[in-house]
Steps between C-alpha positions, in 0.01 A plus 500: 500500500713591771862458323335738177427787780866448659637438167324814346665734844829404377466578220359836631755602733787409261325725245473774771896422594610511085310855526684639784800375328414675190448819691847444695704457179339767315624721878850420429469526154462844581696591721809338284355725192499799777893401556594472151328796382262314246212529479198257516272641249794450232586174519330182334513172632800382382653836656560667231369907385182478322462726216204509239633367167256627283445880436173611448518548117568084505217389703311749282609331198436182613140559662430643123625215352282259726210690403560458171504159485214475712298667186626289314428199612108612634467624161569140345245338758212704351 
């Protein structure tokens, strides 16, 4: 049982080191965004500006749509 438990606070403190990495990298992400002027809300993860595709009349249309054939088809089941 003894190489599980050293096995198992390995695996520990390399999880707690990949966190502290995360949290370093997101830092300098940062402060590069800071020095470029962009900003971190607007960029996906490719690093590109995120805008929503869709306008609200289209997702409207489509959630109708859905709905409709969501009647439809409960209505066949009966």
């Amino acid at each position: 049982m003894s190489w599980q438990r050293s096995l198992q606070a390995a695996v520990r403190d390399l999880r707690k080191e990949e966190q502290s990495l995360v949290r370093r990298l997101d830092h300098l992400r940062g402060r590069i965004a800071e020095l470029t002027g962009v900003s971190k809300a607007k960029r996906g993860a490719a690093g590109r500006t995120r805008t929503n595709r869709l306008s609200a009349s289209g997702r409207r249309a489509i959630s109708l749509a859905a709905k409709r054939r969501w009647a439809k088809y409960r209505k066949t089941r009966r």
